[in-house]
Structures are given as C-alpha cells and as structure tokens.
C-alpha positions in Angstrom: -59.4 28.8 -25.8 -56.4 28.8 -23.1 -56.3 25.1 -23.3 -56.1 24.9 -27.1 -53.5 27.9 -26.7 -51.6 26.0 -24.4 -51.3 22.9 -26.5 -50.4 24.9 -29.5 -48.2 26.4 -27.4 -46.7 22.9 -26.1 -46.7 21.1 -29.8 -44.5 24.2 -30.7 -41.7 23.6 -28.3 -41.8 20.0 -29.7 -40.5 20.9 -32.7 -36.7 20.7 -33.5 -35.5 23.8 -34.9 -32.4 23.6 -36.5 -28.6 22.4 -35.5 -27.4 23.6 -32.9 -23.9 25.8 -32.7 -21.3 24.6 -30.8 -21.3 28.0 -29.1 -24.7 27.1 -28.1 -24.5 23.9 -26.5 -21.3 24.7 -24.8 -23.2 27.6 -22.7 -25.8 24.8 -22.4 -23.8 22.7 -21.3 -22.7 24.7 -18.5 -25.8 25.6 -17.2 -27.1 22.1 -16.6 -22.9 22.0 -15.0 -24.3 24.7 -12.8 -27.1 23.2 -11.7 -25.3 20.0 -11.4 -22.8 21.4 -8.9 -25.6 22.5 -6.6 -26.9 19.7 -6.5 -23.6 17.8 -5.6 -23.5 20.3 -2.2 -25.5 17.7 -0.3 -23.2 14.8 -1.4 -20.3 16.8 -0.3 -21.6 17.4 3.0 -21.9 13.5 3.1 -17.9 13.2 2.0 -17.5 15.5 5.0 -19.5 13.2 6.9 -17.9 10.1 6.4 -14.7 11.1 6.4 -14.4 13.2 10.0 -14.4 10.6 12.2 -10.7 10.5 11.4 -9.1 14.4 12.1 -11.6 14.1 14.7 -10.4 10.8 17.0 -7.0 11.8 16.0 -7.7 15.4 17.3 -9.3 13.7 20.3 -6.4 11.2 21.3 -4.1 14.5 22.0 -7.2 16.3 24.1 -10.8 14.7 25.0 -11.6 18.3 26.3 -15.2 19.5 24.5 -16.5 22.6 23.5 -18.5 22.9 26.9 -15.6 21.9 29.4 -16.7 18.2 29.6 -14.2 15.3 28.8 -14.8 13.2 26.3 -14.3 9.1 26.4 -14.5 7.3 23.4 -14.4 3.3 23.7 -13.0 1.2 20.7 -16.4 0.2 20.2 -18.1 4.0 19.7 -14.8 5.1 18.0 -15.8 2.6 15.1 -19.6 3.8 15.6 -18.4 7.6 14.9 -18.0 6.1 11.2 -20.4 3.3 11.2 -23.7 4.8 12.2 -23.4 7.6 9.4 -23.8 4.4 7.4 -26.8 3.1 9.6 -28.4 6.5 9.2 -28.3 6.4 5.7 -30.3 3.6 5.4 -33.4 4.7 7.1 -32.5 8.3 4.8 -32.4 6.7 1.7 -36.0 5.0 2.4 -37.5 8.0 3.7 -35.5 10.0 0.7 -37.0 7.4 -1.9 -40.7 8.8 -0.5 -39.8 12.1 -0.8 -38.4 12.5 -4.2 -41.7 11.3 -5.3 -43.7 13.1 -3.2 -42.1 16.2 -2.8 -39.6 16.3 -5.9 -36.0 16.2 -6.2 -35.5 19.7 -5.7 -37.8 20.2 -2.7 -36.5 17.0 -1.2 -33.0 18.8 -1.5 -34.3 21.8 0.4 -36.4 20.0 2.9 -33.5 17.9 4.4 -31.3 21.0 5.0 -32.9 21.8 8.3 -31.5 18.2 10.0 -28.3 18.6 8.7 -28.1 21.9 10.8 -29.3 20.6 13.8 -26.9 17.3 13.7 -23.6 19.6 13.2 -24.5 22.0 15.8 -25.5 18.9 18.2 -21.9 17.5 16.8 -20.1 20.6 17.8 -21.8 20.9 21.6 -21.9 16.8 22.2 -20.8 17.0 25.9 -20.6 13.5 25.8 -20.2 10.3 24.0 -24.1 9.5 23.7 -25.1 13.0 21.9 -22.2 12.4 19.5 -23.2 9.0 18.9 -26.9 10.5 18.0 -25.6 13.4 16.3 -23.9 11.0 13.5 -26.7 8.7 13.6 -29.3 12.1 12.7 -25.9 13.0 9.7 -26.3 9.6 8.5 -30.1 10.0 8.0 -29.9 13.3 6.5 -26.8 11.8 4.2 -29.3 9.1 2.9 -32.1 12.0 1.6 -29.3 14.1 0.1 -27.7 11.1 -1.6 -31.3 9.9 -3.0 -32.7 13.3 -4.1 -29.4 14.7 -5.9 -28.1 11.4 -7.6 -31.6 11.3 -9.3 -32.2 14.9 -9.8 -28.7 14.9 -11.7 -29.5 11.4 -13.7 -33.1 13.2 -14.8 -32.2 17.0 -16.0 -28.6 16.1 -17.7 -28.1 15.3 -21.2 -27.3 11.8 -21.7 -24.3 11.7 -23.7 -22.8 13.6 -20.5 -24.4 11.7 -17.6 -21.4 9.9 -16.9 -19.2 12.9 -16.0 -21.9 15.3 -14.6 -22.8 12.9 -12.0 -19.4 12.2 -11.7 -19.2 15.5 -9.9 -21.3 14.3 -7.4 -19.0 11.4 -6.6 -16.1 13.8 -7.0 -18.1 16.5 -4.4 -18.0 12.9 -2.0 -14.5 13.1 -2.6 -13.6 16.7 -2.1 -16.0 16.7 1.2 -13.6 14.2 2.7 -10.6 16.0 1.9 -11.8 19.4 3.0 -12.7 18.0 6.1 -9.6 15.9 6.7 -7.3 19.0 5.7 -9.4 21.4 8.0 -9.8 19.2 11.2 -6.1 19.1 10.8 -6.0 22.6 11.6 -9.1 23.2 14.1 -10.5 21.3 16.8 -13.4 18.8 16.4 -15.8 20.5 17.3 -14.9 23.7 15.3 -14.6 21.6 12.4 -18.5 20.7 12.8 -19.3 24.8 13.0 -17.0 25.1 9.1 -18.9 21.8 8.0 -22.7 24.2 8.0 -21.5 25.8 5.4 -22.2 23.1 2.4 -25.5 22.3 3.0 -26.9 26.2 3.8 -25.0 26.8 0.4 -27.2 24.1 -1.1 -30.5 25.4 0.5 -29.7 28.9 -1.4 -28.8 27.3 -4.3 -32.2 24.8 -4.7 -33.9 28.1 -5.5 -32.6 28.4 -9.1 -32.8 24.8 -9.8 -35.5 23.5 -12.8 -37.7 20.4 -11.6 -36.9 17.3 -12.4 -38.2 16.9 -16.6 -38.9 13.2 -16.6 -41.1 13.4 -13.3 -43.0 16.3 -14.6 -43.8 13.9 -17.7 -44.4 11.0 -15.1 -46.8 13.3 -13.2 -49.0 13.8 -16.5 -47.3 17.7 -16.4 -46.5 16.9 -19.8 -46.7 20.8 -20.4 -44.2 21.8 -17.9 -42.1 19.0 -18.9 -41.4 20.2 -22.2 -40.8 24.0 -20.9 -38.1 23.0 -18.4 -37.0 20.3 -21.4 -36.5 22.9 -24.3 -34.4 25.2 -21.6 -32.1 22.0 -20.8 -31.8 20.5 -24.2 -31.9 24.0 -26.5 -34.0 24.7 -29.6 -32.6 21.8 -31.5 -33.8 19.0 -30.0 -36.5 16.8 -30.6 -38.5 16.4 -27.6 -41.0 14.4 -28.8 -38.6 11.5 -28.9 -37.1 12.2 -25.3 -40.7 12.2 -23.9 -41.7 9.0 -25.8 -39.0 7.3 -24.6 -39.6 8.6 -20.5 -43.2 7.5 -21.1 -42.7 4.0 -22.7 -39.6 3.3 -20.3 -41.9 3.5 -17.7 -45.4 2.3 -18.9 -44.8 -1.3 -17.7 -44.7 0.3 -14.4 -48.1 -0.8 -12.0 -49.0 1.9 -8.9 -47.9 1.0 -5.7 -44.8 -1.1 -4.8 -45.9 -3.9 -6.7 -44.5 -2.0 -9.4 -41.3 -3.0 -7.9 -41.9 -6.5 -8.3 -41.7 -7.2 -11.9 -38.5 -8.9 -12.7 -36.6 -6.7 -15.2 -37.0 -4.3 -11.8 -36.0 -7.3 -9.4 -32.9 -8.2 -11.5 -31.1 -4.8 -11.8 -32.0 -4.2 -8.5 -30.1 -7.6 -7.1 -26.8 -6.5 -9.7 -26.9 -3.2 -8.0 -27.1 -4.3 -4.5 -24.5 -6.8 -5.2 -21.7 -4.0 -7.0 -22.8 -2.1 -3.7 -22.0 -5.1 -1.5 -18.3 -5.4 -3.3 -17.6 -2.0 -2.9 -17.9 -1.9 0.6 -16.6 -5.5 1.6 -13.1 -4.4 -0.4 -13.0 -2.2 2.5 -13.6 1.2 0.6 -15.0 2.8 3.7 -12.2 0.8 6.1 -9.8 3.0 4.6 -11.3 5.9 4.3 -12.6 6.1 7.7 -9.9 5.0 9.4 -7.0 5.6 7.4 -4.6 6.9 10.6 -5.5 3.9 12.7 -4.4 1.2 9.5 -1.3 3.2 8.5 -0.5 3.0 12.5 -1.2 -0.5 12.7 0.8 -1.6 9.5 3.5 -0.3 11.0 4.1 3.1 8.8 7.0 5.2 10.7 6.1 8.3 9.4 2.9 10.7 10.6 0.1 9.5 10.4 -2.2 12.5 9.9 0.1 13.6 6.7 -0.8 10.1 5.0 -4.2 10.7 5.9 -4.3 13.6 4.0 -2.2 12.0 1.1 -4.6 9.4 0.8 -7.6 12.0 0.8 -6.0 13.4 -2.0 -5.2 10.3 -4.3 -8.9 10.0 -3.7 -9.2 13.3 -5.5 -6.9 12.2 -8.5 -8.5 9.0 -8.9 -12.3 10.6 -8.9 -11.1 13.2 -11.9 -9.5 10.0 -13.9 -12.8 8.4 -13.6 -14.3 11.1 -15.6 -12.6 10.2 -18.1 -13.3 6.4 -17.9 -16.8 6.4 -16.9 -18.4 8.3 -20.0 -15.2 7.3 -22.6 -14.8 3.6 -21.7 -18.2 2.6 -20.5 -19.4 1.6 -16.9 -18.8 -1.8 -17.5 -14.7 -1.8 -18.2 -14.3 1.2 -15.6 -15.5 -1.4 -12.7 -13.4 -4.5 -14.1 -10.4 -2.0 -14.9 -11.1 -0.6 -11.1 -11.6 -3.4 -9.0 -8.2 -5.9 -10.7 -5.9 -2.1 -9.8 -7.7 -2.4 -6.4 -6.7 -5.9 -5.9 -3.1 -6.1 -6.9 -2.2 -4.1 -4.0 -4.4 -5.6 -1.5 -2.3 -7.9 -1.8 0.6 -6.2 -1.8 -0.4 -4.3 1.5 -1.5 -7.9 3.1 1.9 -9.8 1.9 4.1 -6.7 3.5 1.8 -6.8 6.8 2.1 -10.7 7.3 5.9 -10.7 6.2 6.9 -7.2 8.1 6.5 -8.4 11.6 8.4 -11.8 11.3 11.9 -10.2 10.2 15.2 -10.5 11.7 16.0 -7.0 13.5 19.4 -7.3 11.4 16.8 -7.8 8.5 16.8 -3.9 6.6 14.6 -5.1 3.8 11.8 -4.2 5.2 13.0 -1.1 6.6 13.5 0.5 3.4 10.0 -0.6 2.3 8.9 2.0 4.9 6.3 3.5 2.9 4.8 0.3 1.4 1.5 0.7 3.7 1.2 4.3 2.0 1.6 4.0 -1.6 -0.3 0.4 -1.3 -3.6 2.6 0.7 -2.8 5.3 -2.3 -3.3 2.9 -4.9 -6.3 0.9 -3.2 -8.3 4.5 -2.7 -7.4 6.0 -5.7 -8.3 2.3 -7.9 -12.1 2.4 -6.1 -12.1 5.9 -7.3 -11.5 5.0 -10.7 -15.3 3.5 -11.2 -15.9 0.6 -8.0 -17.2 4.4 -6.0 -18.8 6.1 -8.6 -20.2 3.3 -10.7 -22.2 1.6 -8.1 -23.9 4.8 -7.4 -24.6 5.9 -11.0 -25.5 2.8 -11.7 -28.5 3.1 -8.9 -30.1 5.9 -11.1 -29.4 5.0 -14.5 -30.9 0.8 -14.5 -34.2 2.1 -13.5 -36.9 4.0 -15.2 -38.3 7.3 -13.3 -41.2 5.9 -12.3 -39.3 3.3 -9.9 -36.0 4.9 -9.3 -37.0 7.0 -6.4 -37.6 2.9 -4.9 -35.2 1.2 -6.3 -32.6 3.5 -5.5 -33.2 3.3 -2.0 -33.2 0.1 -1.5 -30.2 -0.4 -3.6 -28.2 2.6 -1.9 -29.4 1.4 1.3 -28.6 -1.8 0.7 -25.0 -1.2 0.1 -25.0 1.5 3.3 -26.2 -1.5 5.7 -23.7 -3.4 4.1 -21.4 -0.6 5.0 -22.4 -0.3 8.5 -21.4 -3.9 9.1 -18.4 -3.8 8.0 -17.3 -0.5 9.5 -18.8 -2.4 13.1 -17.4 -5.2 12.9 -13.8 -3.8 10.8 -12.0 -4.3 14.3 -13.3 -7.6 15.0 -12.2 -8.8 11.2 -8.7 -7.6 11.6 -8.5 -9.7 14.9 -9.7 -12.3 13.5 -8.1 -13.0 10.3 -4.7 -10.9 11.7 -4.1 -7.5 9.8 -2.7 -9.5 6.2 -5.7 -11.7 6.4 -8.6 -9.0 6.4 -6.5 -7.4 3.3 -6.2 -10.9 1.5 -9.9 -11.0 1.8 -10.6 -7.7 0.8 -8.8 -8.5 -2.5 -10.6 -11.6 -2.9 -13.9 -9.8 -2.7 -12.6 -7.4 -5.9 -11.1 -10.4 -7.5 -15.0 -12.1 -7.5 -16.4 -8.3 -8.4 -14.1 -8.5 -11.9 -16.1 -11.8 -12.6 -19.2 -10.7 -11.9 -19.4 -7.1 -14.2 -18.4 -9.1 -16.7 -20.7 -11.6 -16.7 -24.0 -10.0 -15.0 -23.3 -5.9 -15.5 -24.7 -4.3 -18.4 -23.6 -1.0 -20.3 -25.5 2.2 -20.0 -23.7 4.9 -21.1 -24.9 7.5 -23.8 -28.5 6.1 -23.4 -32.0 7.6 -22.4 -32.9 5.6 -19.0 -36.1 7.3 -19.2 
C-alpha cells in the first residue's frame, strides 16, 4: 500500500499544472540564485587562493618578519611556487573531487572539504618558514580542486537550463571577486592576517550546504527517481513537465557502461580532448601569469607608477569583464563568447609585446614612449578583462555542460585537472619563458596561442546553451 501511495504520489508531481506567472518564476528563480551563490563560496575561496600570492610577496618584499617572529626567505623559485602549486594541488583535488561527487554527492562533497581549507589557512597564517608555506598552498590547491569539482556540477545539475549560462557564471564571477577581495585586503593587512580574513568564505559555505537540495539529475542517476522528482517540482515549479526532464537525464546517460570504461566511448573521449584543449589555451595565453603576478609584470615592463594600485586595477577589470560575460555567455552562445574573447585578448598581447621590445631601445631624448607610460596597464586591463569575457568562464562551464551526469563527476576532473597541470607549468616555468624569449617574446607567444584558440572554437567547439545536458 505505501509503495503504490508513493508512486501515486510520484506520477502526480509529474504532471504539468498550468503556466506559470511571471511572479512565480521570478521568486523561483531566485531561489535556485540562492542556492547558486552558496555554492559559488568554495570557488571564491579559490579566487582568493590564486590571487594572494601577489599582496602577499609584495607585502613581504617591505618585511619578511612572520607571525611567530621568524624571517621569512623566499627564492625566485618558491615565489613562483606560492602561485604554481595551488595549481599542482588542484589536480590531485579535482581527481579525488570527481570520486566524491559521486560517492558522497555534490552537496556533501561541498561540506566535507571545508575542514582542509581551515587547516591550510591557519598553517598559511603561522608558516614560520618557507617549507610550511610551500605545503600550506600545496594542501589550498587540493582543497580548491574538490570545491571547484563539486560546485561547478552541483550548479550545472539543479539550475534551469535556459539560465545555466549566467548562474554558473556567478561562480566564475565569485573566482573573480575572491581575487579582488583578497588583493584589496592584503593591501591593507599583513600576509598572514590576510589568511585569518580568508576562513571566512569557506565556514560561510559549510553553514550554508545545510539548506542546499541534492543534486536532481544524480538522484535520477541513483535510481531515487522518487526524490528526484520532489527536489525537481521545488526547482522547476508546478508548471513543468518533469517527465520530459527526467527522460532526457536518463537517455543522456543510458549509453553510459559502470566503471571507467564508461569513459572510454568516443562521444566521451572527444569532448573531453576539446575541453582539455580550450583549458590548455586559456592557461598558455598566460591568464594565470597575469593574474598571479600582476606587480612583478607591470614592474618589469617598465610601468612608473605603483605597482600595487595597478594590481588592484587589474583585479577589478577582472570584475567588469566577468559581469559582461553574463551577458555574452547565455545571449550570444559559448561558442562566439570564446572566439569574441580570445581575438580582444590577442590584439593587445601584442600591443603589450610591441611596447616592451620597442620601449627599452629608445633614445633618452626619445619622449614617445614616455608619454605611453601607462601602455603596460591599460594593455594588462584589456588582456584580463578579454579572458573574462568567455576564455575563463567558458572553459569551465564547458567542463559540466559536454557531459552527461553519469560521467561528469570523471570527465570533469580530468578535464579541469588537465588544464590546472597545464597551469602549473606555466606558472613554474613563467620566469624561465620570459628569459628566454625576452619579456615581448613570451607576450607575442601568448597572443599566438589565442590567435590558434579563435581557429579552433570555430572549427572543433560546439554550442550548448539553452539545452538539457542531462
């Protein structure tokens, strides 16, 4: 009897009931925006990772003086490492994050990784020397890769499709607003300090996990076809038809086999290699080189002005261009945002490398380049705020949207994982580039690199927006 009750109960939530007001859906609406911002927390504590390696070497150039009356010695070497292994950390996250979004859920996976991210900010804040820093990031990086795994795809799975685009958006943006709250507070606190104010973020997101739904389409992938259709009719209101939804989660991912053989069919092999690669452009443009290190390029590019300020200008054009691309993303498609972002991005590569090779080589009684002071600026501007405008948050919605649920907790690790090795490397090696191909080479090359990504979305890249990725 409670089993036939239940699936009466079940087959009547089904059912569409009617149109719904615009009233309605726009308090709808701003629930799943509530439960979208939550989820974002854990990829703004990653923004604030990545980006404090740059108040903080700045803040440690004027006093190497640590919390616990130790000085504090950074090579060349470890100051690039303070950016780079958040990136190798995020590798080894994002694999153990893949597992745990299937085993444990989105949500719990969300709560679970909390814990770590506590204990590498307060090791962060009492590092007495170089080597529990270094290990400190390494153990952010890790706990960066769950976060980034278990919130992009608990966004992707509870949102309504025809707003995907812009609600995971927010979690890009939250990147975005980690790295300029951190840049704008270290600029105002010591290094260490700024690790105490960077705890709050992810105890917010523990708290806020607790009034979170589970994840709809891996409730219907767990056979929980029951609870799937409760948590569905709260998301999608009494007007929509969730018969379709769930026929379309369940074929979607039908073809899928048990196991990670699943992983090798090659629909599944394909996306995964155009994802990887739209990763690998992003971060060979040298999107992380100039966030990271912002001061040092400005300094080195000969920009007579402060430094720190046109840090935190930059952090901010990152802001701008992130809440363009909420506007491109979902309007214009993913396709043109990423050919529209990476052509801006070039042209003033190569601005920036042309000024760099030509600066140095004037006459002193040359003032041309003199009153092109602020070249280095606008140009970093304009190559930060173009990734934002879809290169950034593309490549990462992109990650959850090719793949059905059954796979995507995989497939987006190694595809996120992929593109954080690849931004390891060149964070590791950035110094070694510059020295190599001089200052104006390692930009010509970076603009080459978006030049080749322009070809490729158009040829390979395939539009997703306003459909059910199951």
């Amino acid at each position: 009897m409670d089993t036939a009750g239940s699936e009466c109960d079940g087959a009547e939530m089904l059912q569409n009931k009617g149109q719904e007001s615009r009233s309605a859906r726009r308090s709808r609406l701003l629930k799943q925006l509530g439960f979208t911002i939550i989820a974002s927390l854990g990829h703004f504590s990653l923004g604030s990772a990545l980006s404090w390696p740059s108040p903080a070497l700045s803040n440690l150039a004027r006093s190497n003086v640590t919390w616990v009356g130790t000085e504090l010695v950074l090579t060349p070497m470890q100051m690039d490492m303070t950016g780079s292994l958040v990136s190798l950390g995020s590798i080894l996250g994002s694999w153990i994050g893949g597992a745990m979004v299937t085993r444990l859920g989105r949500r719990r996976s969300m709560q679970t990784v909390v814990a770590p991210w506590l204990i590498g900010l307060v090791a962060l804040a009492l590092a007495p020397n170089a080597y529990i820093l270094l290990v400190a990031r390494l153990l952010l990086g890790f706990t960066s890769g769950v976060s980034a795994v278990a919130g992009s795809l608990y966004v992707t799975e509870v949102v309504d499709a025809e707003v995907r685009g812009v609600m995971y958006n927010i979690l890009c943006l939250n990147v975005t607003l980690g790295g300029l709250f951190t840049v704008g507070v270290g600029y105002l606190v010591r290094w260490y300090h700024l690790a105490v104010v960077c705890t709050i973020p992810p105890s917010l997101l523990l708290i806020g996990t607790f009034f979170l739904p589970d994840s709809p389409t891996l409730l219907v992938v767990r056979g929980e076809k029951l609870e799937a259709v409760r948590v569905l009719r709260k998301l999608r209101g009494p007007h929509a038809n969730l018969k379709s939804e769930i026929e379309v989660i369940e074929m979607k991912n039908s073809f899928c086999a048990d196991g990670w053989q699943k992983l090798l069919n090659w629909y599944i092999v394909k996306r995964v290699i155009i994802v990887v690669m739209i990763y690998i452009f992003l971060f060979l443009c040298g999107n992380d080189v100039f966030i990271v290190h912002t001061a040092r390029i400005l300094k080195e590019a000969g920009y007579p002005l402060d430094a720190d300020i046109g840090t935190i200008t930059v952090a901010a054009a990152r802001l701008v261009g992130m809440l363009m691309s909420f506007f491109l993303v979902d309007r214009m498609g993913r396709r043109v945002s990423l050919v529209a972002s990476h052509a801006f991005t070039s042209a003033f590569l190569i601005v920036l490398g042309v000024y760099v090779h030509l600066a140095p080589t004037a006459a002193p009684e040359d003032s041309t380049f003199s009153t092109l002071a602020l070249v280095p600026l606008v140009s970093i501007i304009m190559i930060v705020f173009g990734l934002q405008l879809g290169a950034q948050p593309v490549a990462f919605l992109l990650s959850a949207e090719y793949f059905p649920t059954r796979v995507r907790g995989q497939t987006f690790s190694i595809c996120y994982s992929s593109g954080m090795l690849c931004s390891f490397l060149v964070l590791q090696v950035s110094s070694l580039m510059m020295d190599a191909f001089t200052l104006s080479g390692f930009y010509l090359f970076c603009a080459t690199v978006s030049f080749i990504a322009v070809i490729f979305t158009v040829i390979f890249v395939q539009e997703t927006k306003g459909k059910n990725v199951g």
